[in-house]
One Martini backbone bead per residue (centre of mass of N, CA, C, O) as a GRO file, in nm:
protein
   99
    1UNK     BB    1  -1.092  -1.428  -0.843
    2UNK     BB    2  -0.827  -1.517  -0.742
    3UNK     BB    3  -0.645  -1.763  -0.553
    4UNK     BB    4  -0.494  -1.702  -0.287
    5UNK     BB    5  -0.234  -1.752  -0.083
    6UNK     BB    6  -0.084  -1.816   0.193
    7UNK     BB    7   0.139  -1.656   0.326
    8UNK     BB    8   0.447  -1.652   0.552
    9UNK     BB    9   0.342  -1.563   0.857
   10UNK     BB   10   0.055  -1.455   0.754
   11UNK     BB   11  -0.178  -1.310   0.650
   12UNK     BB   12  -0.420  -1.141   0.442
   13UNK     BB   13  -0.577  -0.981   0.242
   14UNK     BB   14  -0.887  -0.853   0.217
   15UNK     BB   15  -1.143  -0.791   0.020
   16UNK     BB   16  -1.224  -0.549   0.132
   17UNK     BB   17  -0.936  -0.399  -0.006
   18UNK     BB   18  -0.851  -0.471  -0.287
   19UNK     BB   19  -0.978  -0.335  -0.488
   20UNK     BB   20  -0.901  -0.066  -0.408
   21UNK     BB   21  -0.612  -0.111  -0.440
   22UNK     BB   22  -0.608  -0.198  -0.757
   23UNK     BB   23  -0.689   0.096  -0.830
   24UNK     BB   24  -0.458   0.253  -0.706
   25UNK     BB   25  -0.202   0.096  -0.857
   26UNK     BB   26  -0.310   0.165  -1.151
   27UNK     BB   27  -0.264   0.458  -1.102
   28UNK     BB   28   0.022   0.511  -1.005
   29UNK     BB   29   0.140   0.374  -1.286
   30UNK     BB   30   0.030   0.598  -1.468
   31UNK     BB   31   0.190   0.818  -1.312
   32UNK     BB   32   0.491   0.649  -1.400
   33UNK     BB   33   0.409   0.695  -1.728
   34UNK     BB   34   0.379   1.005  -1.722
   35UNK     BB   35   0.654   1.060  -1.622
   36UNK     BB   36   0.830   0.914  -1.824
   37UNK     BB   37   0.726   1.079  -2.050
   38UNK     BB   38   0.811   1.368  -1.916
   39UNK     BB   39   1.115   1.291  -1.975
   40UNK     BB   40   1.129   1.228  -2.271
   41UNK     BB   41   0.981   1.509  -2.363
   42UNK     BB   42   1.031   1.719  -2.141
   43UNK     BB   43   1.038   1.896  -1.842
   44UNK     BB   44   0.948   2.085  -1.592
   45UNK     BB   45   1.023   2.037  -1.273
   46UNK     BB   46   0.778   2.109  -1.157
   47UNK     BB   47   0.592   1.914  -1.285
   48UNK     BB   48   0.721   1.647  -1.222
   49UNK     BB   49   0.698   1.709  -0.894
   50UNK     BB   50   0.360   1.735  -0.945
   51UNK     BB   51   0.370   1.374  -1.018
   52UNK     BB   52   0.529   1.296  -0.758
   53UNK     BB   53   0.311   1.394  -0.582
   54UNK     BB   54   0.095   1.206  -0.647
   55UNK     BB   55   0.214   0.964  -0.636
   56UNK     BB   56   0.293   0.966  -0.315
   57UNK     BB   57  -0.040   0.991  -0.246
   58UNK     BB   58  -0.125   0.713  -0.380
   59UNK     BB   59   0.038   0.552  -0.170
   60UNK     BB   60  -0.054   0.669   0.078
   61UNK     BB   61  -0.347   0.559   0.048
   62UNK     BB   62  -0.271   0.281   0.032
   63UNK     BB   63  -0.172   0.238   0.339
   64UNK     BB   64  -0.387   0.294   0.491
   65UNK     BB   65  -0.556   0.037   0.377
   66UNK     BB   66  -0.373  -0.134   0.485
   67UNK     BB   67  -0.391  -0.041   0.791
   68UNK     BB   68  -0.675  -0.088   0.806
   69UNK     BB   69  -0.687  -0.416   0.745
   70UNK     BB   70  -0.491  -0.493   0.969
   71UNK     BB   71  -0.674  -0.387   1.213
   72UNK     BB   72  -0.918  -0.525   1.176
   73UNK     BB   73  -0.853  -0.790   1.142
   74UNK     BB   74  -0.536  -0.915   1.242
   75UNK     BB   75  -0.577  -0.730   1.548
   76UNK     BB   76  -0.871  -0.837   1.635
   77UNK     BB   77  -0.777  -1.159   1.566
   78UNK     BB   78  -0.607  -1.155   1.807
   79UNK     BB   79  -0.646  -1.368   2.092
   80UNK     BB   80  -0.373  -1.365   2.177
   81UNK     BB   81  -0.135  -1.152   2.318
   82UNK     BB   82   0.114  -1.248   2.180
   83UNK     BB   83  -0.004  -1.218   1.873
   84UNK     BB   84  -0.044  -0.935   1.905
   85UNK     BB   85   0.210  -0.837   1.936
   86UNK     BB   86   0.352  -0.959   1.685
   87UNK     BB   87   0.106  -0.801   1.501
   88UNK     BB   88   0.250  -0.506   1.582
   89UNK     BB   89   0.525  -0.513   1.538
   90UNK     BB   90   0.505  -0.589   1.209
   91UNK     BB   91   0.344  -0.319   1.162
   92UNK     BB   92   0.569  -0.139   1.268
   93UNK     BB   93   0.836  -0.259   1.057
   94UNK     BB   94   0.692  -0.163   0.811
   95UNK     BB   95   0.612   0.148   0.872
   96UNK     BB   96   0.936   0.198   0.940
   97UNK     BB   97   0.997   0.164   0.591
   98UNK     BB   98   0.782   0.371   0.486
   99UNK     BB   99   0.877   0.613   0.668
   0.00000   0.00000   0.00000
């Protein structure tokens, strides 16, 4: 695996999520050239609909990944009250984002 780098303000995801997280974002993909060929070859609404939940679930899917590596890792290993607040604070904000 390559040697990722560490972003700027936080943690990274640990490798006990990548692998999962990168199956699913894989599968998402193929959702959406699925959806891509379904409209250029003409598809009835139902179906597309039916498409983009599909996508739509496995993103969900991945948040959740997202939100337990989060949890587990770097909101257990802030060990000062502030720097917990700060990562869980981040953690409400991107949440927001998302939801």
């Amino acid at each position: 695996m390559k040697e990722r780098p560490d972003p700027p303000g936080g943690d990274i995801m640990t490798d006990q999520y990548t692998q999962s997280i990168l199956i699913r974002l894989a599968s998402v993909e193929e959702h959406v050239q699925a959806a891509t060929r379904m409209v250029h070859t003409g598809v009835t609404c139902p179906d597309l609909l039916r498409q983009l939940a599909a996508m739509r679930s496995a993103v969900g899917e991945i948040a959740k990944l997202v939100v337990q590596d989060h949890s587990e890792n770097c909101l257990v290993k802030s060990s000062h009250a502030e720097h917990r607040e700060a990562e869980i604070a981040s953690l409400l904000a991107a949440l927001e984002l998302f939801i």
